[in-house]
C-alpha positions as CSV (number, residue, x, y, z in Angstrom):
1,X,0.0,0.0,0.0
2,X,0.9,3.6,-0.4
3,X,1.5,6.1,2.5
4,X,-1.2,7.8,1.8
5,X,-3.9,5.1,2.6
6,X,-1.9,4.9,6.4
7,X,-3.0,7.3,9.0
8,X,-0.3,9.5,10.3
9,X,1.4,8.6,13.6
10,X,2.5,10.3,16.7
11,X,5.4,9.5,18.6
12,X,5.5,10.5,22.6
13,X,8.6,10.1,23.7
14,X,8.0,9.4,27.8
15,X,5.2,7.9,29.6
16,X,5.5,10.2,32.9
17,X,2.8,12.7,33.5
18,X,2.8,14.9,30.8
19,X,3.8,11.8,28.2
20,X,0.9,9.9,29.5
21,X,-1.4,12.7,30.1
22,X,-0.4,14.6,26.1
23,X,-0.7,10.9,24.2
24,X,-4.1,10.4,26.2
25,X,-5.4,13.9,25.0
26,X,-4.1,13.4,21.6
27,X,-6.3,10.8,21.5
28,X,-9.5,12.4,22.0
29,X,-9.1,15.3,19.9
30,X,-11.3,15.8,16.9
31,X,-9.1,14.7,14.1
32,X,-10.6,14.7,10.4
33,X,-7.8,11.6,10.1
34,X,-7.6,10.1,13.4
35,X,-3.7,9.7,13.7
36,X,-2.0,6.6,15.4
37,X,-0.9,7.5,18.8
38,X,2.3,6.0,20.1
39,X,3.2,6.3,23.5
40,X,7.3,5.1,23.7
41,X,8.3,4.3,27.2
42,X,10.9,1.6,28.4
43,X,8.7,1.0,31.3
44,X,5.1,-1.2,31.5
45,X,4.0,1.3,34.4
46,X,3.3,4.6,34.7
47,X,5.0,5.8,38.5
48,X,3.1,8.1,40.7
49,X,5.8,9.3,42.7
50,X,3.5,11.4,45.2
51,X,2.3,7.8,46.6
52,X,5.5,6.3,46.8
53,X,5.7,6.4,50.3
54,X,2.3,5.2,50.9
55,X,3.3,2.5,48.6
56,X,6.4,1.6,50.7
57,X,4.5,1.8,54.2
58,X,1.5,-0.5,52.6
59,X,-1.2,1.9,52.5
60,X,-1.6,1.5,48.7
61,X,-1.4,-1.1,46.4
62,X,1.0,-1.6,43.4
63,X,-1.6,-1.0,40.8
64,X,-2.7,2.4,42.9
65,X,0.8,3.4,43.3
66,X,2.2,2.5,39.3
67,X,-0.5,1.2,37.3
68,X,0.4,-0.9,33.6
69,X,0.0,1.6,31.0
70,X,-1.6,-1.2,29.3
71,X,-4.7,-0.6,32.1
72,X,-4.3,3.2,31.8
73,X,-4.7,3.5,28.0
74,X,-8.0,0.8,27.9
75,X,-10.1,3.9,27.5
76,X,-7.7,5.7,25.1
77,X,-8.8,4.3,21.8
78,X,-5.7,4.6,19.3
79,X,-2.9,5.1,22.1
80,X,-0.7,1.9,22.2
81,X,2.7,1.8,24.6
82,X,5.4,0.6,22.7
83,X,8.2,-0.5,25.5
């Protein structure tokens, strides 16, 4: 096929807050050719250092503390994490 028939892509480079929260937005922006969003991050979890220490005393869980990107972008139609 030809590059035309492809939609375009988007590269974010980072999955911390403003990686995760830009790709996320992308996403749901109204697009006359909805672009592939790409969100490149060498982690499979997205780190919420404000809970860390309630991670480390127990008072959250691992999920609530750095959730899988994978779980974070379910709702994000056309964002997929590329590790």
């Amino acid at each position: 096929g030809s590059l035309a028939s492809e939609p375009p892509s988007i590269l974010v480079l980072g999955g911390g807050l403003g990686g995760l929260n830009l790709a996320m937005r992308l996403s749901q922006m109204p697009w006359r050719t909805k672009p592939e969003v790409k969100l490149i991050d060498p982690k499979d979890r997205y780190v919420f250092l404000p809970l860390l220490i309630d991670y480390a005393t127990g008072i959250v869980e691992l999920d609530e503390f750095a959730p899988r990107f994978q779980d974070l972008l379910e709702e994000a139609s056309g964002v997929q994490h590329i590790q």
